[in-house]
TORMARMAR-982421 format. One record per residue (C-alpha): x, y, z; residue in three letters. Coordinates in steps of 0.05 Angstrom, whole numbers, plus 5000, padded with zeros to 4 digits. Each point is the difference from the previous one (the first is absolute). Layout:
! TORMARMAR-982421
XYZALA
...
This chain:
! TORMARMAR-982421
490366022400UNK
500849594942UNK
506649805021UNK
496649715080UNK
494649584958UNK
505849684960UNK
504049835056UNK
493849725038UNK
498249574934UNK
507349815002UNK
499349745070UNK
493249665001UNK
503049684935UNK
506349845042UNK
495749675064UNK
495549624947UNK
505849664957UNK
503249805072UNK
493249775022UNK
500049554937UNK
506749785007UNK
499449785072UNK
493449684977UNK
504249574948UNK
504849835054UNK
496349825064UNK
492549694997UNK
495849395020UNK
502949614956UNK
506850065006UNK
498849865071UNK
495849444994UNK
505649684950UNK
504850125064UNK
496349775047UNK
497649404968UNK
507349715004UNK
502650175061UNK
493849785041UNK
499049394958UNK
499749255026UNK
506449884958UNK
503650515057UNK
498449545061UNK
498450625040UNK
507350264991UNK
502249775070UNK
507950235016UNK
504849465000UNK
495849634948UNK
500949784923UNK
494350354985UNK
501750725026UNK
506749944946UNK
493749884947UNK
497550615022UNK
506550385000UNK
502149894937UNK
493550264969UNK
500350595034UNK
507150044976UNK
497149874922UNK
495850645007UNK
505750455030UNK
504349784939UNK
495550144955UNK
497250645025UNK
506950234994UNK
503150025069UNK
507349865022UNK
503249705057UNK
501350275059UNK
506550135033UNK
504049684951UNK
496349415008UNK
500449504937UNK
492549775009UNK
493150345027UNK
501649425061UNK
502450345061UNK
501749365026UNK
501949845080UNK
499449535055UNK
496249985067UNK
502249505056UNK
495049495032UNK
503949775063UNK
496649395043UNK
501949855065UNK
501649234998UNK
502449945075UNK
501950385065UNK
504549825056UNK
502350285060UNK
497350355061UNK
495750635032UNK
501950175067UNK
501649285014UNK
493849744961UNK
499849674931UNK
498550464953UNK
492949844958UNK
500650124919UNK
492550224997UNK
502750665046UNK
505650164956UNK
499450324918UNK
506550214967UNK
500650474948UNK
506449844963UNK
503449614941UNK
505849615043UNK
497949345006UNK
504349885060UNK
499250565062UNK
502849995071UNK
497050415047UNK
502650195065UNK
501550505058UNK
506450154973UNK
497450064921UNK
500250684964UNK
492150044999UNK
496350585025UNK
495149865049UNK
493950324989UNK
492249955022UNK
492950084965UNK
495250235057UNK
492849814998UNK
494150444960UNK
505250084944UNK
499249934920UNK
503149255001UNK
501350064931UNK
503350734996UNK
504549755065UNK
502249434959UNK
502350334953UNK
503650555031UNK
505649465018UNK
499249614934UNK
501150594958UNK
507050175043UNK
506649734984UNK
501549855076UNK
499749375041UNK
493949985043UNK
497249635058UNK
493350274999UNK
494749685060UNK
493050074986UNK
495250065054UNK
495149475011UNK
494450494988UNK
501149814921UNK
500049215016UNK
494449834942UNK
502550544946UNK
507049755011UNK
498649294985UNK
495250214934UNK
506350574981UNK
505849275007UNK
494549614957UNK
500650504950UNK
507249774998UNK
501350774974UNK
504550114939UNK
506550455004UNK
505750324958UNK
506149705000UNK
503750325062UNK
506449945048UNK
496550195059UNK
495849515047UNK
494250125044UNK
496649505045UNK
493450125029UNK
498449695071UNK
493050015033UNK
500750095074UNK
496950295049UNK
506950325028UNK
506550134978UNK
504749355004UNK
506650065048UNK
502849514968UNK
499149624929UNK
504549454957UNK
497249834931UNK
501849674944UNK
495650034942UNK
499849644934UNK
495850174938UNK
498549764941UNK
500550684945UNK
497549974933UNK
500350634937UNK
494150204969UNK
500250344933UNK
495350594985UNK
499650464951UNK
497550724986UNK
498050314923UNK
503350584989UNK
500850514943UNK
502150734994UNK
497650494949UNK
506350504999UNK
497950745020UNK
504150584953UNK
500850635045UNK
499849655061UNK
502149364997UNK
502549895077UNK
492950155024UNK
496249415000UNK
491949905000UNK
498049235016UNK
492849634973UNK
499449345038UNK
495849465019UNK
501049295031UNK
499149394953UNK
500449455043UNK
493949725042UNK
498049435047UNK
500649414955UNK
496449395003UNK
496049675074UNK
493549615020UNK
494450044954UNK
494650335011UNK
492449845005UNK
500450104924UNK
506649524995UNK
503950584973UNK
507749995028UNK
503250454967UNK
500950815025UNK
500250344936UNK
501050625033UNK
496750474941UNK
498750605045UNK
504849885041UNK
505550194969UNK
499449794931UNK
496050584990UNK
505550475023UNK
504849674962UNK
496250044938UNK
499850785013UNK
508049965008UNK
500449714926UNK
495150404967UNK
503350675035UNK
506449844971UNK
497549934922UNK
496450695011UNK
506350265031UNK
505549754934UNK
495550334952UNK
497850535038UNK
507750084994UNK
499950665041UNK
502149865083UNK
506550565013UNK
500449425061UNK
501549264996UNK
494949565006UNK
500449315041UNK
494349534987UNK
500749345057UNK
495549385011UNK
502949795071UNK
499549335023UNK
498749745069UNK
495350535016UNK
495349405041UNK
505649685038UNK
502950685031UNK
500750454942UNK
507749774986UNK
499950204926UNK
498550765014UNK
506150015053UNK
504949644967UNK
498450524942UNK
499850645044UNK
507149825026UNK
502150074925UNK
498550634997UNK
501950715030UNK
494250285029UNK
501250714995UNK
499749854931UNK
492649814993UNK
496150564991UNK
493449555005UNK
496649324996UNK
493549864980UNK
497949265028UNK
494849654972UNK
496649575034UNK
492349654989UNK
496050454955UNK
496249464962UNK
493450205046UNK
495950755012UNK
502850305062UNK
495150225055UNK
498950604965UNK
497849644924UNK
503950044936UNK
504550514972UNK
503750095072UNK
505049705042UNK
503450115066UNK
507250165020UNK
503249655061UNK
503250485037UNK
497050664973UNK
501650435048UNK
507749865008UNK
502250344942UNK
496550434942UNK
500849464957UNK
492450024992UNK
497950534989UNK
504450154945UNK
496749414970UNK
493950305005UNK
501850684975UNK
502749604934UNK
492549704995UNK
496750715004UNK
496049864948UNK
498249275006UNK
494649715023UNK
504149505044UNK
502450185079UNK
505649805036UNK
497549925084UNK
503549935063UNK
501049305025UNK
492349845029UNK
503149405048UNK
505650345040UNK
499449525057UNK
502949464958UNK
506350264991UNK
500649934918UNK
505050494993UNK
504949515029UNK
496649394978UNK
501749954924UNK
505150094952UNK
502350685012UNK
501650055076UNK
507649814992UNK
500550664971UNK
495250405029UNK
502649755068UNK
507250404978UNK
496750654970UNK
497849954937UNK
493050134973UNK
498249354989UNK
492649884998UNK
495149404980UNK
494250084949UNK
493649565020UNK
492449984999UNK
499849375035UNK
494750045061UNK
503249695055UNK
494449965045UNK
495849674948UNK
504449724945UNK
495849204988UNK
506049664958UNK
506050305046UNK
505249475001UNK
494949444975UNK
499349534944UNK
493850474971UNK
505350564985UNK
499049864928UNK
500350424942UNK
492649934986UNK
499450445066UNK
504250584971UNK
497350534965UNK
504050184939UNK
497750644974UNK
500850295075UNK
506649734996UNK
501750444938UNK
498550525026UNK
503550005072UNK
506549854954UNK
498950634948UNK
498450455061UNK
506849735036UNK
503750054924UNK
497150764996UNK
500450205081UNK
507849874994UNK
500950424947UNK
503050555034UNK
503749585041UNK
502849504944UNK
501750714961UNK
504650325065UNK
495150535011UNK
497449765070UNK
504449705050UNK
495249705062UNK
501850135070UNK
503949535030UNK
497049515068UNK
502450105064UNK
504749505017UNK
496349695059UNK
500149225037UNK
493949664978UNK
């Protein structure tokens, strides 16, 4: 008997030192010293393509080197560095079934600057029906590394224009696809079009805390640090997007998880901590990363993304996106037994968030890759706005959705619990 009371001592002594130690680590003010910066004026709202997002990079990069970090892949910075292609059509000539062919009916998705186009070309031809996902069709054929004549029906007529203002962003590619709205599918078509292509530098933040036993398993915290930049002032003359919530606030739980993490100095699996750019323009920093990895060799990611406000449920919980496509939840939960703070199924499924942030590259080829967030999207008052401010965070709450996603991935971070993977499905 005396022996039981000693080992529970021992392990109530145990739980309160860690309890301390996590205390030390991750709290309000450590968060509020994070925040502060990143969702500062200095930043500019951390727009991609901007001077002001490299500020931003390169203080993220600071705390990674000093929390102890290294570089991934046998990088020689925390810069994952790449470039995305903006091609603009600058003229089109040539004819439709014996019609001139109008530029405002025609988008391409490539990085030649010079393109023929013709019966007798080695394009595909291919069609997007009407009552479709516009934006998933696109990309079924911008993703491939075939030639494609694609023609989109007429049924899309105003989303197509808004999609060609967008003047999308792509990765550098061999393969060509022009889209053509039409009402029917051309017999006969000569084109030549010229565009003008310009490079775009981005960058994600990444660092790796090496795993011992398992080091080929890898378990990814990220967040996206970039954010809408500056516009048009509003009512209050304010111009700038500081973007605190959104996602400075998950990015600030990136950092602070990976000083818990090196002095925790226990994961069996190697950790990746990532701040992805691009996130806002089409969420190019998260692929161009996923495509550097093997998936079969992530056993998780945990996404963090907006948890500066209470979710719908108050403070002390959180939702998962996703919950029910892998048991990736619940052994969070089972880690928080007992803790006062709950993990809940995603309360907005007909939004789609599981493939609308950071982690859907990945989750989209089978991993358990999940994003974190109390942020009420049917009610959320400084949601991509100029009053997303840190003065509308609150920073204790904060703490502690970052200790109870330190201490929830305990068992995964240690090799104990490996999540169920996601169906592989078209989204």
């Amino acid at each position: 008997m005396k022996r039981i009371y000693i080992l529970i001592f021992c392990s109530a002594f145990v739980n309160f030192a860690t309890a301390q130690s996590i205390d030390k680590i991750i709290n309000a003010t450590e968060v509020e010293r994070i925040e502060k910066v990143l969702s500062s004026d200095s930043m500019q709202g951390r727009r991609t393509f901007t001077p002001a997002i490299d500020k931003a990079a390169d203080f993220i990069a600071s705390e990674f080197k000093k929390n102890g970090l290294k570089f991934f892949n046998s990088a020689f910075s925390f810069l994952q560095s790449s470039n995305v292609i903006k091609p603009k059509i600058i003229s089109v000539k040539g004819e439709i079934d014996g019609r001139e062919a109008d530029a405002r009916n025609i988008m391409v998705i490539s990085t030649k600057e010079n393109i023929s186009l013709n019966n007798n070309s080695n394009y595909e031809l291919a069609t997007i029906s009407a009552n479709k996902d516009l934006r998933n069709e696109v990309s079924k054929y911008t993703e491939s590394d075939k030639n494609y004549l694609v023609i989109v029906d007429t049924f899309y007529t105003t989303r197509f224009a808004r999609f060609k203002k967008s003047n999308p962003v792509i990765f550098e590619k061999n393969s060509s696809v022009v889209f053509l709205l039409s009402s029917s599918i051309p017999s006969t078509y000569n084109l030549e079009i010229i565009q003008e292509v310009q490079r775009l530098p981005m960058a994600n933040v990444v660092g790796i805390l090496p795993g011992k036993s398992k080091k080929d398993e890898y378990v990814i915290f990220s967040g996206h640090y970039d954010h809408l930049g500056i516009g048009k002032p509003d009512a209050k003359g304010d111009s700038i997007y500081n973007g605190a919530n959104d996602d400075a606030a998950g990015t600030t739980a990136v950092i602070m998880l990976s000083e818990y993490f090196t002095q925790l100095k226990n994961n069996e699996r190697t950790l990746i901590f990532v701040a992805f750019t691009a996130e806002e323009v089409g969420g190019y920093g998260s692929r161009y990363f996923s495509k550097q990895l093997d998936p079969d060799k992530v056993v998780a990611m945990f996404n963090i993304e907006m948890i500066g406000t209470e979710s719908k449920w108050g403070i002390n919980s959180a939702y998962i996106t996703g919950y029910e496509r892998s048991d990736f939840g619940k052994i969070l939960q089972a880690n928080l037994i007992n803790s006062k703070f709950h993990f809940e199924p995603d309360p907005y499924p007909t939004q789609n968030l599981f493939y609308r942030s950071d982690n859907a590259t990945l989750a989209a080829l089978g991993v358990p890759a999940h994003t974190i967030s109390t942020s009420k999207m049917d009610n959320e008052p400084n949601y991509h706005k100029q009053s997303d401010e840190i003065e509308t965070l609150d920073m204790n709450n904060m703490a502690e959705i970052i200790k109870a996603i330190a201490i929830s991935s305990k068992t995964i971070v240690s090799g104990k619990d490996t999540p169920s993977r996601v169906a592989v499905i078209s989204h």
